[in-house]
C-alpha positions as CSV (number, residue, x, y, z in Angstrom):
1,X,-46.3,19.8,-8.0
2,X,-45.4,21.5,-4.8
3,X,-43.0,24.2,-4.5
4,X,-40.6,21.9,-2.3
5,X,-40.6,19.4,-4.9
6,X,-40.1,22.3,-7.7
7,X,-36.6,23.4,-5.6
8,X,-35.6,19.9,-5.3
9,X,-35.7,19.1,-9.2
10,X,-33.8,22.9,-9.7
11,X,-31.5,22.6,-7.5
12,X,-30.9,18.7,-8.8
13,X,-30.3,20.0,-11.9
14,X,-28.1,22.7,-11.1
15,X,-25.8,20.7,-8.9
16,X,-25.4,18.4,-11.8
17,X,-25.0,21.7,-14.1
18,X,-22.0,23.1,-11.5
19,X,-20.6,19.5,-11.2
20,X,-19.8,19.0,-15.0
21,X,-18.5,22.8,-15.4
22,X,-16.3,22.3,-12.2
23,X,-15.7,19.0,-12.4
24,X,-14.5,17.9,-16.0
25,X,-12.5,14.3,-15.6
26,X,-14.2,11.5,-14.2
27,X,-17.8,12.5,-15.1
28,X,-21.1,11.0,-18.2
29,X,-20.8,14.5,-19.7
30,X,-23.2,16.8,-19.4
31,X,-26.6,14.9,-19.9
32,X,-24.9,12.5,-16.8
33,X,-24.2,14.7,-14.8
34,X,-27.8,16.5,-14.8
35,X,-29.7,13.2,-14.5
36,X,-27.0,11.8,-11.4
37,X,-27.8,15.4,-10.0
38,X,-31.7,15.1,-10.3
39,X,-31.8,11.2,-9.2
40,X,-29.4,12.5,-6.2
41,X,-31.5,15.6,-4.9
42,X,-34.9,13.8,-5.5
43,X,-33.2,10.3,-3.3
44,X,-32.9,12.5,-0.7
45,X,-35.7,14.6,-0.4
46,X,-37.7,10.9,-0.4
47,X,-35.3,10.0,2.3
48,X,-35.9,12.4,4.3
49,X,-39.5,12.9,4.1
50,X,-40.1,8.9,4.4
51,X,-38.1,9.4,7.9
52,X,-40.6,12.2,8.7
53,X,-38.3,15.7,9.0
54,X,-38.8,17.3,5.9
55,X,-42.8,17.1,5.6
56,X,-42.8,21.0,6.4
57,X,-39.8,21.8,6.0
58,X,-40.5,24.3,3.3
59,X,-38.9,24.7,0.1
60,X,-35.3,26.4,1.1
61,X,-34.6,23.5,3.1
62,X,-36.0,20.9,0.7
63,X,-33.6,22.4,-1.5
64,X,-30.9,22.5,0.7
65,X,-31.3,18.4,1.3
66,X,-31.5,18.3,-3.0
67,X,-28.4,20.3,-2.8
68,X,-26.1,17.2,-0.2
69,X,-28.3,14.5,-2.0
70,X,-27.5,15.2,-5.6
71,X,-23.6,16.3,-4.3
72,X,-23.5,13.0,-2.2
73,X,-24.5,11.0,-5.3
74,X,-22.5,12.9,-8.3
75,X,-18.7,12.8,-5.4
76,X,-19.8,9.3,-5.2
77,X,-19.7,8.5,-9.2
78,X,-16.7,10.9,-8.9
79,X,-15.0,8.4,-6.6
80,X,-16.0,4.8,-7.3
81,X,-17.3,5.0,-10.8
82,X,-14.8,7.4,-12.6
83,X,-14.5,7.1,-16.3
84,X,-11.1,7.6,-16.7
85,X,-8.9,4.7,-17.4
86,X,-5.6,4.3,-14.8
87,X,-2.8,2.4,-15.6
């Protein structure tokens, strides 16, 4: 395993991590949040290495597209997919 895929799984998980300490209503708990984190950050760093940017981008910036990836993903779940009930 390379060391930009080793910052894109960390920083996954910590997004997800941060997201359910920060962000308590709407969210799976913590087990959701960490996997919605991971599947966000890895998305994007397959995203943007199919498109060709980040072959050598190194591992801070791998991280850094994790980081909007797994944030995109977990505000999105936030937004559309909320578990709260309204009434």
């Amino acid at each position: 395993m390379s060391t930009e895929m080793i910052a894109v799984v960390v920083v996954g998980l910590l997004a997800g991590w941060v997201a359910d300490s920060v962000l308590k209503a709407g969210g799976y708990g913590v087990a959701g949040d960490l996997g919605l984190g991971l599947g966000g950050g890895i998305l994007a760093a397959i995203l943007v290495q199919a498109a060709g940017i980040g072959i050598d981008a190194g591992w801070f910036a791998m991280g850094l597209v994790a980081l909007v990836g797994a944030t995109v993903v977990i505000g999105a779940q936030r937004r559309f997919w909320s578990r709260e009930v309204s009434l």
